[in-house]
N, C-alpha and C positions, 0 to 999 in steps of 0.2 A: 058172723064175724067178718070182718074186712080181710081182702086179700091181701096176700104180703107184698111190699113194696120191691119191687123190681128195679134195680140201680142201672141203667141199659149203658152199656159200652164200659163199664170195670166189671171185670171179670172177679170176683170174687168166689172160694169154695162155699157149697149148700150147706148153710146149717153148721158150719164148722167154726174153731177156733181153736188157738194151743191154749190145752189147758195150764192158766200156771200152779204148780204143788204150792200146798198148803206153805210148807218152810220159806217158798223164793215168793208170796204172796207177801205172809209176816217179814222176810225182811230187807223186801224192799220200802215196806210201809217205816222198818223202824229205822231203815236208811236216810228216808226223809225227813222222821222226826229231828234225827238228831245233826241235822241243819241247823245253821244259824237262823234265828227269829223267823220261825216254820214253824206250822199247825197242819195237822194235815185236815181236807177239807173231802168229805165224803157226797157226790150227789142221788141222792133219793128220785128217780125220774122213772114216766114211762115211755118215753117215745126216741125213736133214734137220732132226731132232729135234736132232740133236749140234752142227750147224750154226747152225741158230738161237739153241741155247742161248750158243754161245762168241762169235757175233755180239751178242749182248744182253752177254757180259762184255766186251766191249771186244777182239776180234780182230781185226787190222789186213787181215789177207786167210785165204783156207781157201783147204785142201789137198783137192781129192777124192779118194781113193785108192783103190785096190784092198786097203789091207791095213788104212783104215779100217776097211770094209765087212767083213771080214773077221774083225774084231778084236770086232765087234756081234753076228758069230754063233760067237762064244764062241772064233775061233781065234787063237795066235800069228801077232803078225804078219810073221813070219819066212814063214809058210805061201803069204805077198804072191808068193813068188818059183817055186812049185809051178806045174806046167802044170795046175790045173786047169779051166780056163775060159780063153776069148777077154777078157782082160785091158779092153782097149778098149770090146769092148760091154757087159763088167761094170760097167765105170765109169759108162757112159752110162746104163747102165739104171737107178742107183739118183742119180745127179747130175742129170742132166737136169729129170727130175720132182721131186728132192726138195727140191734146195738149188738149182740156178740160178734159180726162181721167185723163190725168200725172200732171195736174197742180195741186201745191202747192203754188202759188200766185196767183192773182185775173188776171183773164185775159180779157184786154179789145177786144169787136167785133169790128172790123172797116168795122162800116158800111157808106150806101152809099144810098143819098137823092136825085142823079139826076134822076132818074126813075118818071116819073109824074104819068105813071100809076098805079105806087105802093101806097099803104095807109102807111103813116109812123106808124100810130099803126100796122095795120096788119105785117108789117114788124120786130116791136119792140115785138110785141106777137110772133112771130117765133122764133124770135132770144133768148126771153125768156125761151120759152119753150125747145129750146136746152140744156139750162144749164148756159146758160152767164147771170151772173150778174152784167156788169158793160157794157159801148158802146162806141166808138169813133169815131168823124165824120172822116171815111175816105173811100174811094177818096173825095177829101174837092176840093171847087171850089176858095180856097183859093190860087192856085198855077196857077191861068188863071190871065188874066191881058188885057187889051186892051178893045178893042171895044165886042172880046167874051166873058169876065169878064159882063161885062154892057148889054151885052144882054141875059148870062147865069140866072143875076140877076131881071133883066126886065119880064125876064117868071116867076120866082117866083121861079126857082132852084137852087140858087146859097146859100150863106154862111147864110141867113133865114131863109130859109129851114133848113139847119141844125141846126140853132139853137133851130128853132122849135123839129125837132126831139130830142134833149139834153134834152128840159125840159119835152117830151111827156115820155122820158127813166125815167126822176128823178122821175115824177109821179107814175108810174114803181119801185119807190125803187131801181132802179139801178144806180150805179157809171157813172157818166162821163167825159171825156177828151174833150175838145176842142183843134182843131187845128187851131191858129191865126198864122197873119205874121205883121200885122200894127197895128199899137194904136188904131184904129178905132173898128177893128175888138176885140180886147182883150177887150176894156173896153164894149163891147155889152157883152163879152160871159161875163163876170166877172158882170154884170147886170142881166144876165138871171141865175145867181147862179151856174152857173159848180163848179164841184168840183176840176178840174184839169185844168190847161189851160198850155199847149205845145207852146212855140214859135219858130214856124220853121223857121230858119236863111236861107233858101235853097236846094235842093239839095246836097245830102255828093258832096267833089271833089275828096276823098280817091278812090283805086283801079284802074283797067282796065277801066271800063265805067263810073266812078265819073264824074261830072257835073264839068262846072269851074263854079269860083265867084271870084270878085272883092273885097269882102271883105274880111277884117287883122280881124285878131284874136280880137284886140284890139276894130276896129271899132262893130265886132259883141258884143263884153263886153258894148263896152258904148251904143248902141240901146237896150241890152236888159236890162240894169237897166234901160233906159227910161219905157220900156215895163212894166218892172214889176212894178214898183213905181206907174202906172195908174193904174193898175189892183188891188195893196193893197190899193191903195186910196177909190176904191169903194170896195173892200173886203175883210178884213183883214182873213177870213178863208180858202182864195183858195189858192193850191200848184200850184206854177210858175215854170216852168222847162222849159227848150231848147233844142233844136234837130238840126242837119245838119249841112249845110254850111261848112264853112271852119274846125271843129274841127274834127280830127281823130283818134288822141291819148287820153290815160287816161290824159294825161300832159295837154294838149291844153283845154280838157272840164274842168279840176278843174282851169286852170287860167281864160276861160270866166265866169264859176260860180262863181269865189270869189268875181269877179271883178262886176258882175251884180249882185250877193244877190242873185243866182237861189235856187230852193230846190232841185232842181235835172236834172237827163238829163236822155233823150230818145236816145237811141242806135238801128238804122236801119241796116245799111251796113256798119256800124261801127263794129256791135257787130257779122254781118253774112257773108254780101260777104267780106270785106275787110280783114280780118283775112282769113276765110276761103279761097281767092284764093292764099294769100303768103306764108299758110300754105302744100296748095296742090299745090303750082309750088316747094317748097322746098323738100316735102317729095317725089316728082315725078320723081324732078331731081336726088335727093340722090339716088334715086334707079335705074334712068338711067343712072347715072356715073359710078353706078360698075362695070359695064362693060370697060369702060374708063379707070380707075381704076385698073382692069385687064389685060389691056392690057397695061398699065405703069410699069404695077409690072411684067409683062413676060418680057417688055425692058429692065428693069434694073436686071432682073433675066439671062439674057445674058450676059450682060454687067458684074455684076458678076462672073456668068462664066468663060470671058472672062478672067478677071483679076486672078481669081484663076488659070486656067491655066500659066496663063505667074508666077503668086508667086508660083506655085506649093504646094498651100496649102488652106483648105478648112477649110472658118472661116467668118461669116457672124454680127459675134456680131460687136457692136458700137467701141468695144477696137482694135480689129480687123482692120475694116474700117482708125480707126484714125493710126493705123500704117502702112497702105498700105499708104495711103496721106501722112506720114513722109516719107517712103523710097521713095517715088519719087520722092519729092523733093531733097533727097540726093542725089539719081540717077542722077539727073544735075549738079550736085556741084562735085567738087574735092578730100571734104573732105574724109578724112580714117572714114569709119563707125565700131563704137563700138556695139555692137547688145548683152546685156543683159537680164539676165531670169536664171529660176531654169531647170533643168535638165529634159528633154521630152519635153520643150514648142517649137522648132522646129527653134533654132536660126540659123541653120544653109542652111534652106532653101531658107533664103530672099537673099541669093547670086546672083538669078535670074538675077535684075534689073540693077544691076551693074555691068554687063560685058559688056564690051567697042565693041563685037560683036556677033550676035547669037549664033556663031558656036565657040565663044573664049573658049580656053580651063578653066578651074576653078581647081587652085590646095588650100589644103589646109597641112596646119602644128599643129602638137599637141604636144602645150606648154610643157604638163604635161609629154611628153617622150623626149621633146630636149628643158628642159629648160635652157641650156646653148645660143641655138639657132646656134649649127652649122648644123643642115638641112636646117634652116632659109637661116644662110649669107654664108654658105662654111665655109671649113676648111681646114688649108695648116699647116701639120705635122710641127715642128721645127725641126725634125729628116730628114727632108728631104723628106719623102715619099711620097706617091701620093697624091695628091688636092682633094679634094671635093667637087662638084657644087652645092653650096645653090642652094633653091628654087627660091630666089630673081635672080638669074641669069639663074634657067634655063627655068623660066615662069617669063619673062623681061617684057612682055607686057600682061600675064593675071589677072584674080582676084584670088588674094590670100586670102586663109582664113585662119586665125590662132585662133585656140581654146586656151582659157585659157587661155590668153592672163596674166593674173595674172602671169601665173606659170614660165613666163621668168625671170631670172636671172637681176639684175640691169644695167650689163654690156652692155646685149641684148636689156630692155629697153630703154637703152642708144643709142642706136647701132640704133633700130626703129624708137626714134623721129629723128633720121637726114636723115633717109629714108622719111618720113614724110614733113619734111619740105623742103627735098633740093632734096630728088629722086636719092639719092645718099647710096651706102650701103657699107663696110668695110667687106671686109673676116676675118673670125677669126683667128689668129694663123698671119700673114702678113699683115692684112689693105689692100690688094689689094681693090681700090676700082670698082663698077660698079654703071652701070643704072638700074631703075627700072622705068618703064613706064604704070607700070599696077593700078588695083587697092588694097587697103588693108582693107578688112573686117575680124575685130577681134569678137571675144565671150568670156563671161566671166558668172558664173552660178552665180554672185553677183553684187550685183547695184555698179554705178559707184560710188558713195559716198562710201560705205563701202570701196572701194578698194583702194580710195584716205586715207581715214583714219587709214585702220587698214594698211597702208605700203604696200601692195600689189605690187601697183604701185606707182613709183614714179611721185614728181606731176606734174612735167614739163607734162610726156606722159597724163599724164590724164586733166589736160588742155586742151592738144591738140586734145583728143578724145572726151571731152564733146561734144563741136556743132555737132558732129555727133553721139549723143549716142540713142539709140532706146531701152527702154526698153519692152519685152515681158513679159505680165500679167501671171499668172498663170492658166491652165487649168479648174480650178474650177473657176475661174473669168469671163471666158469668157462663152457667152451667150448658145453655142453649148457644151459644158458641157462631150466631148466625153471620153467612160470608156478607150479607149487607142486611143491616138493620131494616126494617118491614114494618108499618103495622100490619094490620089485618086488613088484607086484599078481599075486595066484593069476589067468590067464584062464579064463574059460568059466564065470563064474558068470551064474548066470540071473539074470532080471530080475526084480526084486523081492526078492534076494537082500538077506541082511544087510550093512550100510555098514560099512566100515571104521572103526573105533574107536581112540581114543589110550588106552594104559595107564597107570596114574598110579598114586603113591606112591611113597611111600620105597623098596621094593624093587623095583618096575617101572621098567625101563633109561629108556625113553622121559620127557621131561617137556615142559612147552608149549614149547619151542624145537626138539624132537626130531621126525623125521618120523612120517608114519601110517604102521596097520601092517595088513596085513588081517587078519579074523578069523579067515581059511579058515586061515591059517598057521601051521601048526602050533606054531613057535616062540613065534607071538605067542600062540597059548592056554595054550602051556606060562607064557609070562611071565606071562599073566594072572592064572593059577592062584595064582603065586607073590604075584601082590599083592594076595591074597584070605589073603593066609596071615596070620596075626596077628606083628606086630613088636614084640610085645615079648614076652618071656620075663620072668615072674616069681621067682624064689627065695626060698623060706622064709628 
């Protein structure tokens, strides 16, 4: 047997407790009944942990029992009725020290009459002298049945015995519970004056090891107002309460009680193992999944990754997220994307997604220095002289980007929506017309609406640009909150290394509103390269 628990630094007396008398036991219990919308709630447990907890929820008295205790080292507590141990000194061993200290309700002993060689006095003076003031028959021979019921009873051990024991307790000045299960048995105990009489409906069927039954909620309602209604016939002073069987929730015992007139309910593995095993498979698993958990969050910490690299941009917030899932759905579509935001928010990197091949080249144009748009469409002198190859003809098949899409001239706006809808473009100065087969992502440092209203753009284009319009939140909006916008720095460069540089011109993606790019980067040298390259093409 395990040694008693030692509470270090509260002083408490060895083994003791006031006992309370039978009378100030009964009635403080019927003090509480007769509360407004009060049940009183009895806990069945065996450990002082279990004890104190149902004490702190509001339990009117505890059970000590053998098949608590029992029920804490993982058994059925059907197992309560096995010869395996001296019943009585099991009880004492884990009550005594655990819960009689700490109790602030009356706590009933469950004790136990099958012993023939024990004296029921000498056993009720033990149990006295510990400190218990009140007794309950249990292990009860109430739960045998058959031919072993009849001949448990035939030696003189069976539910006489206990009742003997009950009234040798009351003589004693101690409180008693009776456990019945038939009319038989209740209207004796309710004869022999118990103060409490329990009717056990069965074994719980709640949790891992619950018991089955046959019985509905209902049927248990209507046998135990049979039950009780005998027991107040012969005794209008004794509290009727119910235990087990089919009920396991708070819901299910206040509808068998309203329904039978109980005064209250006993909680076994209701109130210990059932709670307690869904409480420790839940808090078991939570903390086994973190793990789990972790390794969802390194998947999608890839995958992440993953995507930042292909956007070239590092941005984890929710606004973020919802406008990766817009560009890629435009990324399938045909549409010309309009990509909106104030100035730094990185409009001009979502270019990414929308080039028609890895390695396609990406030119871009700035409204706000050819807002006539002839770097756009070409220009052919009226004086004769040399031609000049738009953008649109000399990157026919790649992704165009034109900034400031505002700051084009009405003409040029004009000139766009029929690039737009027909993939067809107009040289300026001659109408020579061409192909364009590429794509067209425009930016603009104001929402689409302002630029539809205050005339910016006219509205045909901007029709045509809503289904594809992406607005970019502002820096402080977004989750990552960065003090200057970045992409993703090469590490390990030494000190002294070369700074990072912005790329500028007409064919260089980046412009003063666009983020930095490092040099180390390959892409950024390749774009470099490209905006060293000469823009304009001549023809004889």
């Amino acid at each position: 047997m395990a040694d008693p628990i030692v509470h270090l630094g509260v002083h408490r007396p060895q083994f003791s407790a006031p006992v309370h008398a039978r009378a100030e036991i009964v009635a403080t219990l019927k003090a509480t009944l007769g509360k407004p919308n009060t049940t009183l709630v009895g806990a069945a447990i065996g450990t002082g942990m279990a004890a104190q907890a149902a004490s702190r929820g509001g339990a009117d008295f505890i059970l000590a029992l053998n098949a608590g205790r029992l029920r804490s080292m993982g058994a059925p507590s059907i197992f309560s009725l096995l010869a395996l141990r001296n019943s009585n000194d099991f009880v004492l061993g884990f009550a005594q020290p655990e819960i009689l200290p700490f109790a602030k309700v009356p706590v009933f002993f469950g004790a136990s009459a099958f012993d023939p060689r024990c004296s029921i006095e000498a056993e009720l003076e033990r149990i006295a002298d510990a400190g218990f003031g009140a007794i309950v028959n249990f292990p009860t021979s109430i739960f045998l049945d058959g031919r072993f019921r009849a001949d448990i009873e035939r030696a003189g051990l069976g539910f006489q015995r206990e009742l003997e024991m009950l009234r040798a307790a009351q003589r004693r000045n101690m409180a008693t519970l009776a456990y019945v299960r038939t009319v038989a048995e209740a209207q004796q105990a309710a004869t022999a004056g118990v103060d409490i009489i329990n009717l056990n409906l069965g074994w719980n069927v709640g949790g891992t090891v619950g018991s089955r039954t046959a019985l509905s909620l209902r049927q248990a309602a209507e046998y135990a107002k049979i039950i009780f209604r005998q027991i107040r016939a012969i005794s209008q002073d004794t509290l009727c309460v119910l235990e087990g069987g089919p009920i396991v929730s708070p819901d299910q015992m206040y509808e068998v009680s309203a329904l039978s007139k109980a005064d209250g309910y006993i909680g076994g593995s209701t109130i210990d193992r059932v709670p307690l095993e869904a409480s420790m498979e839940q808090i078991t698993s939570a903390f086994k999944s973190v793990g789990t958990l972790q390794k969802r969050i390194d998947e999608l910490e890839r995958q992440l990754e993953h995507v930042q690299r292909e956007y070239s941009i590092v941005g984890r917030s929710p606004s973020i997220q919802q406008i990766k899932q817009r560009i890629e759905k435009l990324a399938a579509s045909a549409l010309p994307v309009l990509i909106t935001g104030e100035a730094g928010t990185g409009k001009s990197f979502w270019h990414g997604p929308f080039m028609k091949l890895p390695d396609a080249p990406a030119a871009s144009s700035s409204a706000p220095k050819d807002a006539s748009g002839e770097l756009l469409f070409g220009f052919a002198p009226s004086e004769g002289g040399r031609k000049v190859l738009g953008l649109l003809q000399y990157h026919s098949k790649a992704t165009l980007l034109i900034e400031n899409v505002e700051c084009l001239c009405v003409d040029a706006q004009e000139r766009l929506i029929e690039v737009i809808e027909t993939g067809a473009y107009r040289r300026l100065g001659d109408n020579e017309r061409g192909r364009f087969e590429g794509r067209l992502i425009l930016t603009s440092t104001r929402p689409l609406s302002e630029l539809g209203s205050s005339g910016q753009l006219i509205s045909a284009l901007e029709s045509r640009l809503a289904p594809g319009h992406v607005f970019l939140p502002n820096l402080c909006d977004r989750l990552e909150r960065p003090s200057t916008p970045m992409r993703t720095l090469p590490t390990g460069a030494a000190k002294g290394s070369p700074q990072p540089e912005t790329v500028s011109g007409p064919l260089g993606l980046p412009s003063s509103d666009d983020l930095w790019l490092a040099r180390k980067c390959p892409r950024a040298q390749s774009r470099a390269r490209n905006s060293r390259d000469p823009l304009r093409r001549r023809l004889d």
